[in-house]
Structures are given as structure tokens and as C-alpha cells.
C-alpha positions in Angstrom: 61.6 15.1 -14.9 64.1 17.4 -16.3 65.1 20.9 -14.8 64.3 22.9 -17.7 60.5 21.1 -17.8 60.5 21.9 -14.2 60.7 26.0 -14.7 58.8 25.4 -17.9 55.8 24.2 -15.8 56.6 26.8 -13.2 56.6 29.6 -15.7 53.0 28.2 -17.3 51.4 28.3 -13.8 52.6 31.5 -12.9 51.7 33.1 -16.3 48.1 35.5 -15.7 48.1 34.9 -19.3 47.9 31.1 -19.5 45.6 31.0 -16.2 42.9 33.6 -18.4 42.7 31.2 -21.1 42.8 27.8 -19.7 40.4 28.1 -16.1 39.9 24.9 -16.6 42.9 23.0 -17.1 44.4 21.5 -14.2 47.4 23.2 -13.8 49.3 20.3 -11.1 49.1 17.7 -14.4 50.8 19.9 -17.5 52.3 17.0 -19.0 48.9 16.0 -20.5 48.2 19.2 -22.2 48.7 19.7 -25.9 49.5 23.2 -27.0 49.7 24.3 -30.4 52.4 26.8 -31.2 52.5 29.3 -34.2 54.9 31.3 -36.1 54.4 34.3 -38.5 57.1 35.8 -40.5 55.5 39.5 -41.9 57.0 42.3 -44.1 57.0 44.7 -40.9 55.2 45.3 -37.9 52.5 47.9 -39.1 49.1 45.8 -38.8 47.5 47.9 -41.5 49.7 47.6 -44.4 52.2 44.9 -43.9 51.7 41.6 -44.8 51.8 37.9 -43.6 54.8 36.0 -46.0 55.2 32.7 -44.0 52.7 30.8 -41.5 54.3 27.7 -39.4 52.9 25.3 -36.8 54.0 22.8 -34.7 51.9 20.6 -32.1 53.7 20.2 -28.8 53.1 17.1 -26.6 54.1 16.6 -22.7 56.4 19.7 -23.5 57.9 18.3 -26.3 58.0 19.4 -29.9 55.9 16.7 -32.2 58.2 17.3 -35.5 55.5 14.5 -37.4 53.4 17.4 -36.7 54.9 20.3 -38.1 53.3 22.6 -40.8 55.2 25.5 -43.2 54.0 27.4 -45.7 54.6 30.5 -47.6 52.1 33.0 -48.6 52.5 35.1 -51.6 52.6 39.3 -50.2 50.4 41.9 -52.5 54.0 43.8 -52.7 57.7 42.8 -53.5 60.0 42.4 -50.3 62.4 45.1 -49.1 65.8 44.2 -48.8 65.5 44.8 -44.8 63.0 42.1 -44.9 64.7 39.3 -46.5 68.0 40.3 -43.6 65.5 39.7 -41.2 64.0 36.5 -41.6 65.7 35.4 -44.9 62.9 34.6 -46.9 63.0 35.8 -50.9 60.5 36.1 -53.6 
């Protein structure tokens, strides 16, 4: 096994955060877990008035990214995009 999947491992079983949510999971045999990772692009950070404009997802297997897997879409905001937006993550109307 590789070095990076080494500290990879070692950063999962030291995370309070993983250990919370997965009790259960044998933490000695990571290779066999499947995680689920998601990405949302918004129109800012303020919960209550800005909005979700792209949703991805991507199914990651034995620490490896399952691209047959992979999920994008865009979601249509209530409001036109500021120009600081589209800089950000590059995504237009």
C-alpha cells in the first residue's frame, strides 16, 4: 500500500469526526469501506438567502475515486448570478 493511503487511513482513524459517525466500522480494515463524497457549488455562504447552483457525487472504493460512479448536475437558482460568483466557481446561467 501506498504512502499517501497510509496517512489517508491514519487521518480517518484519528478524525473524532469519522469515529462519531461510524462506531461501528472497524477502523484496522478501511479498504473495505465505501464512502460517498459530495460537492455543492452555492451563490454565497449565507444559509438563508443563497442558493444551491450545482450538486456532484462521486462513490469512492478502497480509497479510490469510482469515476463510473460519478453524478453532476446543475440546479437552476431563484436569482441571476453575480459576477463574483461565476470568478469563483465558473459556472454561468
Amino acid at each position: 500500500m501506498g504512502v499517501v493511503r497510509e496517512i489517508k487511513k491514519f487521518m480517518y482513524r484519528n478524525n473524532p469526526h469519522f469515529k462519531r459517525f461510524f462506531k461501528e466500522i472497524n477502523l484496522s480494515n478501511l479498504e473495505n469501506i465505501v464512502f460517498c463524497s459530495f460537492d455543492l457549488e452555492t451563490t454565497g455562504l449565507d444559509v438563508k438567502n443563497d442558493e444551491i447552483i450545482s450538486i456532484g457525487a462521486v462513490k469512492i472504493i478502497d480509497f479510490k475515486i469510482d469515476f463510473s460512479t460519478m453524478f453532476y448536475t446543475l440546479v437552476k437558482p431563484g436569482r441571476n448570478l453575480d459576477k463574483k460568483n461565476v470568478l469563483i466557481h465558473g459556472i454561468r446561467e
